[in-house]
N, CA, C and O of each residue as an XYZ file, in Angstrom:
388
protein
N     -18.695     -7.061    -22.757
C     -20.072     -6.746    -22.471
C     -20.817     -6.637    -23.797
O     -20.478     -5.854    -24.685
N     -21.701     -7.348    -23.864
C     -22.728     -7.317    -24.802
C     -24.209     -6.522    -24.827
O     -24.889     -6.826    -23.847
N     -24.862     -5.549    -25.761
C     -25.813     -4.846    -25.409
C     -26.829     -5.380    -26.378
O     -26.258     -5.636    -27.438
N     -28.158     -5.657    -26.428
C     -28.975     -6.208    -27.415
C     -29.873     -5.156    -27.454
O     -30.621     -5.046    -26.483
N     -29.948     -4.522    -28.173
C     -31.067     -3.742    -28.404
C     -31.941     -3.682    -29.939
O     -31.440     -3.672    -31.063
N     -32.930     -3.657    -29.687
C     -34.214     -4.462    -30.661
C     -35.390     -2.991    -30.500
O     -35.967     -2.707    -29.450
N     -35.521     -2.252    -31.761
C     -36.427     -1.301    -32.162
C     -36.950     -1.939    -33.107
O     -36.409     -2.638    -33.964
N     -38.510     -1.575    -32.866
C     -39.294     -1.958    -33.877
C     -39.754     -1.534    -34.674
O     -40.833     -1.920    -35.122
N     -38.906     -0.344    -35.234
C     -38.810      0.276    -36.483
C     -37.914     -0.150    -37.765
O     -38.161     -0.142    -38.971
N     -36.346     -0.664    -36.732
C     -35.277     -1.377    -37.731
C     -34.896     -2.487    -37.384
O     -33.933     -2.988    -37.965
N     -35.544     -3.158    -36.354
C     -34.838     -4.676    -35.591
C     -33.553     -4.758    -34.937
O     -33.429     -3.861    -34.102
N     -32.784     -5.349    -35.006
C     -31.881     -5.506    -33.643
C     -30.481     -4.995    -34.399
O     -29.933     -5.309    -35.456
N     -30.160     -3.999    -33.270
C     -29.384     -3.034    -33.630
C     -28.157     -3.054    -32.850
O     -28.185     -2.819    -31.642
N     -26.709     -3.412    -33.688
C     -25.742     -3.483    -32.804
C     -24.913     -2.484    -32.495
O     -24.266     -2.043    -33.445
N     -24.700     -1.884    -31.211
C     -23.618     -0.403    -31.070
C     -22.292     -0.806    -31.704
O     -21.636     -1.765    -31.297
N     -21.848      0.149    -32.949
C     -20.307     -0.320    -32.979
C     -19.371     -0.047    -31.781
O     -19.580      0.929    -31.060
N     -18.362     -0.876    -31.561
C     -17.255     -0.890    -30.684
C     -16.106      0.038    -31.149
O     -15.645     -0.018    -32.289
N     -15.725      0.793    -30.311
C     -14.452      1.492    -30.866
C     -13.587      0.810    -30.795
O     -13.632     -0.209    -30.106
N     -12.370      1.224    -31.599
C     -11.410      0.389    -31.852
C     -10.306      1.376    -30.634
O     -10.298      2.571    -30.340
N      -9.407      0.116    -30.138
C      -8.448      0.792    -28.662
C      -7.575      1.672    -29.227
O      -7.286      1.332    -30.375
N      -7.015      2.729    -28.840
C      -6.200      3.119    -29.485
C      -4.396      2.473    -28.997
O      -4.404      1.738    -28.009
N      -3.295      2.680    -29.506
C      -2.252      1.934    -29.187
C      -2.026      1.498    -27.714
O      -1.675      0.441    -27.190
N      -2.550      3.395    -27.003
C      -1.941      4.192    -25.627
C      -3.085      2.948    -25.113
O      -2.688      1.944    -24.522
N      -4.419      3.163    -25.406
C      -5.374      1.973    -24.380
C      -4.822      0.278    -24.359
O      -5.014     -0.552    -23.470
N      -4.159      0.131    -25.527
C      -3.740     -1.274    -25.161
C      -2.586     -1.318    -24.007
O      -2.496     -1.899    -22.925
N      -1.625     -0.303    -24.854
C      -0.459     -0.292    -23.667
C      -0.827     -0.351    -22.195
O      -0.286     -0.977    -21.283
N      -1.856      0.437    -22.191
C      -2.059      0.894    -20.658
C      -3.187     -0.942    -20.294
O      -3.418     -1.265    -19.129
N      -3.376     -1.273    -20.742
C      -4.602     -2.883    -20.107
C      -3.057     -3.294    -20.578
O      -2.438     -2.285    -20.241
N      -2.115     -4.176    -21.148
C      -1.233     -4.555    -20.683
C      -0.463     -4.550    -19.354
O      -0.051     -5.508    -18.700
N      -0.371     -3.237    -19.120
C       0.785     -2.729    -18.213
C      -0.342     -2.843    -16.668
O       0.022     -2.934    -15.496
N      -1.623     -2.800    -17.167
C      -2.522     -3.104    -15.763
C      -2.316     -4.795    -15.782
O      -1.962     -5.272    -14.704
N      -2.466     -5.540    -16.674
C      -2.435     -7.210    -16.688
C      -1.306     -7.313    -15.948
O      -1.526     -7.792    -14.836
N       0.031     -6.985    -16.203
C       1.053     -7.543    -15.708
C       1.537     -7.003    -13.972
O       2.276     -7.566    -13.165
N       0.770     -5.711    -13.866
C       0.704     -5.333    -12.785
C      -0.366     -6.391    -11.808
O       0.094     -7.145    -10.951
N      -1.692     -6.294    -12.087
C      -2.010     -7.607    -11.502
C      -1.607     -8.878    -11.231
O      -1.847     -9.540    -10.221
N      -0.915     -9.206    -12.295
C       0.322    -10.740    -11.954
C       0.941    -10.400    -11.219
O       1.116    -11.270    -10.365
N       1.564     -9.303    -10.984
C       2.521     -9.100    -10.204
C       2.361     -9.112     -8.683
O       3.099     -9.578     -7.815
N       0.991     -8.361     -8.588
C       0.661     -8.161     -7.246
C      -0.349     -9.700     -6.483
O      -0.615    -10.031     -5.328
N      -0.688    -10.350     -7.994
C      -0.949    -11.840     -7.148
C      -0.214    -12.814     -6.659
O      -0.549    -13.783     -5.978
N       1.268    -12.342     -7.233
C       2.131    -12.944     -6.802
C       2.732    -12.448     -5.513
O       3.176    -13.289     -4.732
N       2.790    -11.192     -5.215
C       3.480    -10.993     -4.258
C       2.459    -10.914     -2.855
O       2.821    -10.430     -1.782
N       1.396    -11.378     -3.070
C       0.055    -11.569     -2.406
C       0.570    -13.147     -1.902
O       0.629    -13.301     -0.682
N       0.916    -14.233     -2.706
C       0.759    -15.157     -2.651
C       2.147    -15.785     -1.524
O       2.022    -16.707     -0.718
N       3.286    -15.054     -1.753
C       4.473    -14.671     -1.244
C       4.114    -14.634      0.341
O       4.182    -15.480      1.232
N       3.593    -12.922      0.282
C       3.458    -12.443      1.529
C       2.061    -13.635      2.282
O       2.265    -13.618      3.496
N       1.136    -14.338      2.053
C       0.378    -15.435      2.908
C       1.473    -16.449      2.885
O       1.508    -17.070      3.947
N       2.171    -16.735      2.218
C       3.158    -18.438      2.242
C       4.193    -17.797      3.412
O       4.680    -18.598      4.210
N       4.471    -16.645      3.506
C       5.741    -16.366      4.664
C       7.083    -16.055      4.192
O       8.096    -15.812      4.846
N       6.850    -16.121      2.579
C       8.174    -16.377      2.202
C       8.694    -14.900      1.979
O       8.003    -13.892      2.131
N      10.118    -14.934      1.567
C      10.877    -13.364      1.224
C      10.610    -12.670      2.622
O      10.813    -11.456      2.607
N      10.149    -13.263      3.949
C      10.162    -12.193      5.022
C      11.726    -12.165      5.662
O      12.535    -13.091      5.718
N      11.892    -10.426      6.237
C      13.299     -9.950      6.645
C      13.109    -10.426      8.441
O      12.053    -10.075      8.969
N      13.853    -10.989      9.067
C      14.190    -11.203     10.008
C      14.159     -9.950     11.193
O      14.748     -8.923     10.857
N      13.736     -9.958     12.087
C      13.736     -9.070     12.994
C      14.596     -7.954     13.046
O      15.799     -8.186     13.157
N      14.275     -6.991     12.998
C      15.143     -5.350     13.340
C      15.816     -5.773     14.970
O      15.325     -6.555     15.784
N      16.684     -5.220     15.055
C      17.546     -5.186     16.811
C      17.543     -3.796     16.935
O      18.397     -3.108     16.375
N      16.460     -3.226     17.774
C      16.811     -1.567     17.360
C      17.025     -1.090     19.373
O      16.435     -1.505     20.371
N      17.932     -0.263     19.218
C      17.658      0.331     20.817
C      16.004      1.586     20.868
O      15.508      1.945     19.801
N      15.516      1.974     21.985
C      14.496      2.399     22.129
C      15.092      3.442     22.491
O      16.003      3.424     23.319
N      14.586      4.671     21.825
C      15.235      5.822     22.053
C      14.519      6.529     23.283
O      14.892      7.695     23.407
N      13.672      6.155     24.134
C      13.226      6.550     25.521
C      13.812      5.930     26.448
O      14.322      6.444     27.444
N      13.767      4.613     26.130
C      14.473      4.093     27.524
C      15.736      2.677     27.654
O      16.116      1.758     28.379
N      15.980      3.405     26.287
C      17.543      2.706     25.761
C      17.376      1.101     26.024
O      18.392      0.432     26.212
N      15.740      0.329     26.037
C      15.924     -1.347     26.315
C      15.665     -1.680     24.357
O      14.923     -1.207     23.497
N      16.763     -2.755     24.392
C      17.305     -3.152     22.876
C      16.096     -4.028     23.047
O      15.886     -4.608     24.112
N      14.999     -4.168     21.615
C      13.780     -4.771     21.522
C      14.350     -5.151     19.511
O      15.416     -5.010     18.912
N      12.950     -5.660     19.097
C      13.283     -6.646     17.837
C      11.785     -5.719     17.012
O      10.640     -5.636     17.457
N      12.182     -5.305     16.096
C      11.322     -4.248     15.342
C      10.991     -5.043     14.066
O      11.848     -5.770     13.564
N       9.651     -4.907     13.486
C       9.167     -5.491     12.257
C       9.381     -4.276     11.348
O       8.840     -4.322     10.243
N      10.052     -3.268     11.651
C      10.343     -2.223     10.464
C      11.356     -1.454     10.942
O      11.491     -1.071     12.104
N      12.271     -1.178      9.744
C      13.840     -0.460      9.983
C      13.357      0.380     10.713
O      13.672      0.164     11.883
N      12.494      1.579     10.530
C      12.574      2.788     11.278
C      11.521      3.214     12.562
O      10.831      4.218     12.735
N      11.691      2.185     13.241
C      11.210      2.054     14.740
C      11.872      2.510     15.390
O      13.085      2.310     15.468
N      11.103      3.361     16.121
C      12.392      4.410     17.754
C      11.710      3.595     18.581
O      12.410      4.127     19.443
N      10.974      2.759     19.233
C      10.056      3.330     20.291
C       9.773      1.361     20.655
O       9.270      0.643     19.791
N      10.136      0.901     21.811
C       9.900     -0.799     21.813
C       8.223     -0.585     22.272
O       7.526     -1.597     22.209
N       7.618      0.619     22.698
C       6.152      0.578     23.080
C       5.531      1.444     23.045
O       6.132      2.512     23.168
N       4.141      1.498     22.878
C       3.189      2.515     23.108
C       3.428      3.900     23.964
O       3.195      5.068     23.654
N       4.002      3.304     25.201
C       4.260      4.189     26.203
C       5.357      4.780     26.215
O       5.283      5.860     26.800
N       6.797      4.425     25.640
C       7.883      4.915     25.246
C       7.505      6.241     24.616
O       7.457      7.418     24.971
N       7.193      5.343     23.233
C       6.728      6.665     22.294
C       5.975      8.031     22.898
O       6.412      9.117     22.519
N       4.521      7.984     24.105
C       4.328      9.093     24.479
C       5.091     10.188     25.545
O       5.120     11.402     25.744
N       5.740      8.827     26.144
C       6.485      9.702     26.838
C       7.843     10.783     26.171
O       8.362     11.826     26.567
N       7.995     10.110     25.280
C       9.329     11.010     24.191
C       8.576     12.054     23.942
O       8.998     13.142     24.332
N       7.053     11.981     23.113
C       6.308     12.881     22.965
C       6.422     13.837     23.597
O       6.880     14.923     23.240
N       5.848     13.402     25.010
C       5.737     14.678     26.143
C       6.720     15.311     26.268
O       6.611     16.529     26.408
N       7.998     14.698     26.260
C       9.346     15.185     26.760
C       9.471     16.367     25.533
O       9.357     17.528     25.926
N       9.686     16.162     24.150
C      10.037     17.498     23.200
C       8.337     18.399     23.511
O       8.354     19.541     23.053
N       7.444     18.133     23.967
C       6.726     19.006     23.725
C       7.081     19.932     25.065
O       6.809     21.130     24.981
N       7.559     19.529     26.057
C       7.660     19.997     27.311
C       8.924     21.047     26.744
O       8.748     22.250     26.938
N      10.213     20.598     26.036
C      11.235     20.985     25.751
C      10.909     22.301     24.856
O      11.454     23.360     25.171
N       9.947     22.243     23.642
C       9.646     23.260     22.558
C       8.555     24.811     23.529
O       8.379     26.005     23.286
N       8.023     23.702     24.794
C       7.306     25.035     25.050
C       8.216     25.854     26.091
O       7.981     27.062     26.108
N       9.201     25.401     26.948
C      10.194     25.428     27.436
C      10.995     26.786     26.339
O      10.895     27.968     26.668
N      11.709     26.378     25.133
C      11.802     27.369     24.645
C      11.334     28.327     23.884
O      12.012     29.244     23.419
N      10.025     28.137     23.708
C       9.173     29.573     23.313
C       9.279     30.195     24.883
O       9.375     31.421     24.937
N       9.275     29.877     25.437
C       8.921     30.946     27.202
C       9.575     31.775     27.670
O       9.229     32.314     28.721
């Protein structure tokens, strides 16, 4: 970024630039290569590539074996999941009573 500034007392006057210190370079390095990094794995994840193959997980409500896009899926549906819900909440108020 460039600033031009022009008084018409002394004419055009340039702000000195500080100089980076070691820690500021290190750190715009370590952001540069972090950006490569993440355009790459940007570029990865749209091409399809490096993807893990379907999870085989059983459904812990109603024990039907379904195919999960993440290891730690209980639940093959929406409705599984609330009904488990209901069930420990029914169970926890059950034993406060």
């Amino acid at each position: 970024q460039e600033v031009d500034i022009y008084l018409k007392f002394i004419g055009k006057f340039d702000a000195p630039m500080p100089e980076p210190t070691p820690e500021e370079i290190a750190e715009q390095e370590r952001l540069q290569k972090e950006r490569i990094r993440s355009r790459e794995r940007y570029r990865r994840l749209k091409a399809g590539e490096n993807l893990s193959p379907p999870f085989e997980r059983t459904c812990a409500t109603c024990a039907k074996t379904f195919s999960a896009l993440r290891p730690n899926a209980k639940y093959c549906c929406p409705a599984c999941r609330q009904k488990d819900y209901r069930r420990m909440a029914r169970e926890a108020k059950s034993k406060v009573s």
